[in-house]
Each structure stands twice: as C-alpha cells, then as structure tokens.
C-alpha positions as a Markdown table, in Angstrom:
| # | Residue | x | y | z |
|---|---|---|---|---|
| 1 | Unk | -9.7 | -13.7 | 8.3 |
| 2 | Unk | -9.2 | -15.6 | 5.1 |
| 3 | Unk | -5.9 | -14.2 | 3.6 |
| 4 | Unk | -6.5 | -15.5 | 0.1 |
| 5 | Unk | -5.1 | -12.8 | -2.4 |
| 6 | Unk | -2.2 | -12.6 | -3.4 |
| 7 | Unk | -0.6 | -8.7 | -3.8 |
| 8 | Unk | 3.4 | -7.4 | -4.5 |
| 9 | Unk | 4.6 | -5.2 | -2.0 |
| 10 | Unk | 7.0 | -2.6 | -3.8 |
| 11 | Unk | 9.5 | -0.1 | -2.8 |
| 12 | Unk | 9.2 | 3.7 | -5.1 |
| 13 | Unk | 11.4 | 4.7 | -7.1 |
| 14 | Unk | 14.3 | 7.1 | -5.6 |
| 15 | Unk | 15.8 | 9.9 | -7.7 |
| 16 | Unk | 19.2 | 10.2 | -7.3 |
| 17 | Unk | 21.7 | 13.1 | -9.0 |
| 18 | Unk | 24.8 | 11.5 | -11.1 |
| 19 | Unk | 28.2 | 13.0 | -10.4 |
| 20 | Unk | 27.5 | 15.6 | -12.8 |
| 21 | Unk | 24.3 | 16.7 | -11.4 |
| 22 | Unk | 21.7 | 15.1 | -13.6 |
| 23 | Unk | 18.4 | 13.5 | -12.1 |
| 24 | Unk | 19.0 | 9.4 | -12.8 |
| 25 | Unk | 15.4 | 8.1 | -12.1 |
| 26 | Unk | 15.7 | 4.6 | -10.3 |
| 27 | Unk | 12.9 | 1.9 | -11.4 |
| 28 | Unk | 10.8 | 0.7 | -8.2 |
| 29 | Unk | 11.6 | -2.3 | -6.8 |
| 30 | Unk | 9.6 | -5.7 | -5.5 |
| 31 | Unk | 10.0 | -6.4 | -2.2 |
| 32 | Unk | 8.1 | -9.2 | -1.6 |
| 33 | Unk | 4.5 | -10.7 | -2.3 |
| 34 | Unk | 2.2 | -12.0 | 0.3 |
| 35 | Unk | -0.9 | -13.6 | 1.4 |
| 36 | Unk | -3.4 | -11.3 | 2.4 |
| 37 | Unk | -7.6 | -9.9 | 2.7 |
| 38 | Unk | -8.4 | -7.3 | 0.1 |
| 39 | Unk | -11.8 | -6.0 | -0.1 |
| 40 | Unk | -13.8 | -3.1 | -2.0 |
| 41 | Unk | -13.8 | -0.3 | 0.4 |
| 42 | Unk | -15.0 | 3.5 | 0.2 |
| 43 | Unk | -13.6 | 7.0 | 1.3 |
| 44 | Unk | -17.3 | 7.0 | 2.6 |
| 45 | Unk | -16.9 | 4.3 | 5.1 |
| 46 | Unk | -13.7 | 4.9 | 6.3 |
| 47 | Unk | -15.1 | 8.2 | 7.2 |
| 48 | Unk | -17.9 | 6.5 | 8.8 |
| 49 | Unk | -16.7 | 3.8 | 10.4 |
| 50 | Unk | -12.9 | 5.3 | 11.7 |
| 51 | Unk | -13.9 | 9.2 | 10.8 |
| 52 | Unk | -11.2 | 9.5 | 8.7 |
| 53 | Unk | -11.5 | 12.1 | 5.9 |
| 54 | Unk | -9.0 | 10.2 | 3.4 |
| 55 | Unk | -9.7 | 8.7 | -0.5 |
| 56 | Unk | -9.6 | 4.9 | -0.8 |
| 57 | Unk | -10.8 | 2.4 | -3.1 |
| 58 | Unk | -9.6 | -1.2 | -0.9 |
| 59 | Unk | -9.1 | -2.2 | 2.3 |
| 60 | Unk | -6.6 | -4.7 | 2.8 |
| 61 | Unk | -5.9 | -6.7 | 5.8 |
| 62 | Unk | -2.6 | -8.7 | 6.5 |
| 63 | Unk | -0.2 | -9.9 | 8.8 |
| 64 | Unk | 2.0 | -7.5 | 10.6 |
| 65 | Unk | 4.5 | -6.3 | 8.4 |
| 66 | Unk | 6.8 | -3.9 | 8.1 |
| 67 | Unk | 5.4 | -1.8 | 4.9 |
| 68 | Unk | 5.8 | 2.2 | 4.7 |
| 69 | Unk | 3.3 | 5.0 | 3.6 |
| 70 | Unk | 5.7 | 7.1 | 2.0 |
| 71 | Unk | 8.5 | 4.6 | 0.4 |
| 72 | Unk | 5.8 | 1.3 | -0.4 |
| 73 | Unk | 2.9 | 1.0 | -2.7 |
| 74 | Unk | 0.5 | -2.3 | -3.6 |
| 75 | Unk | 0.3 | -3.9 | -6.9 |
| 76 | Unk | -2.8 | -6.4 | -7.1 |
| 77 | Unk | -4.7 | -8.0 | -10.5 |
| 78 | Unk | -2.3 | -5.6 | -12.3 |
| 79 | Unk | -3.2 | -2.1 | -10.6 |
| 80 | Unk | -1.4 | -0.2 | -8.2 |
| 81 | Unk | -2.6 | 1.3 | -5.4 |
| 82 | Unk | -0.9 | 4.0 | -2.8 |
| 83 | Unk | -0.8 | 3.2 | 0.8 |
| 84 | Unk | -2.9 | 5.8 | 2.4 |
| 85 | Unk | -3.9 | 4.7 | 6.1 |
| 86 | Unk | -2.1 | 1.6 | 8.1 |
| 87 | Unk | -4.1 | 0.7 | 11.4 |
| 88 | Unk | -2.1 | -1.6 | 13.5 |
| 89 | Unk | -3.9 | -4.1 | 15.7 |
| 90 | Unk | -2.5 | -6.7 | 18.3 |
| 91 | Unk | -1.7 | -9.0 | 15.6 |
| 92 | Unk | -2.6 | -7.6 | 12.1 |
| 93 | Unk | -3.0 | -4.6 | 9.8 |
| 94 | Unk | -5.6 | -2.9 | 8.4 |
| 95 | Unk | -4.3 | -1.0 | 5.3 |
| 96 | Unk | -6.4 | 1.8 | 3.3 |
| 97 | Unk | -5.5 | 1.7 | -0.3 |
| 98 | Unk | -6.3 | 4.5 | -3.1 |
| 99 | Unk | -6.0 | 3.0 | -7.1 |
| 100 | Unk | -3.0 | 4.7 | -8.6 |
C-alpha cells in the first residue's frame, strides 16, 4: 500500500465540572499526524464486501496504531471524519471513516 496522505489524528474534547459544578468544555487535542491510504469508500460496500450495516464516506488504511473509536476522530484536507469501524490485520489497519 502506498501510504501517501497525510491526516491528524485527534483526541475529543472531554467535559469536565469546575469546583463549583459548571460544565468547562475542553478543546480537542492533536495527537499526532501520519502517513497513511485514504480512499473514497461507501456504507454500500462495506456492507458488501465485510456485511457491515454502518455509514462511511473513506476508508483509510495505516500502520498499526493505537487510535480509539470512542475518544479519536480524523482530520484530512480540512474535514473531520468519525472513526466508525477499525479492522486490524497482521500488520495494518483498515479504518471506516464517516465525514463529520
């Protein structure tokens, strides 16, 4: 695979409550940016091809890494898209993403 784009790999934003009981909304963070394969992909053919019933818009595949469904999200050519699916192979990822 031809890892050729370049994407940010960020961490969500985490509400936390101030001594006084107020909601203090925290900004997301970047944790890193990497090399990877980003394609054009469909919730059509990731029902086809793995059967699973999800909504995506890429398909990305990297290097393992340690990324997270619930706490990480993608930015790439300025959009943002949510993790959705991670399939983990001997040695790389395939990662369903959904545009934000």
């Amino acid at each position: 695979m031809f890892y050729n784009k370049e994407i940010e790999i960020w961490r969500r934003s985490v509400s936390n409550k101030n001594n006084i009981g107020q909601i203090i909304e925290a900004k997301p963070v970047l944790i890193k940016t990497t090399m990877v394969d980003i394609q054009p992909y469909s919730s059509e053919e990731a029902k086809k091809d793995y059967g699973f019933t999800i909504n995506c818009t890429k398909r990305m595949f990297m290097d393992l890494e340690d990324i997270n469904i619930n706490t990480n999200f993608i930015k790439y050519k300025n959009k943002s898209y949510d993790i959705v699916k991670i399939i983990e192979w001997d040695d790389y990822i395939e990662v369903m993403l959904n545009e934000i």
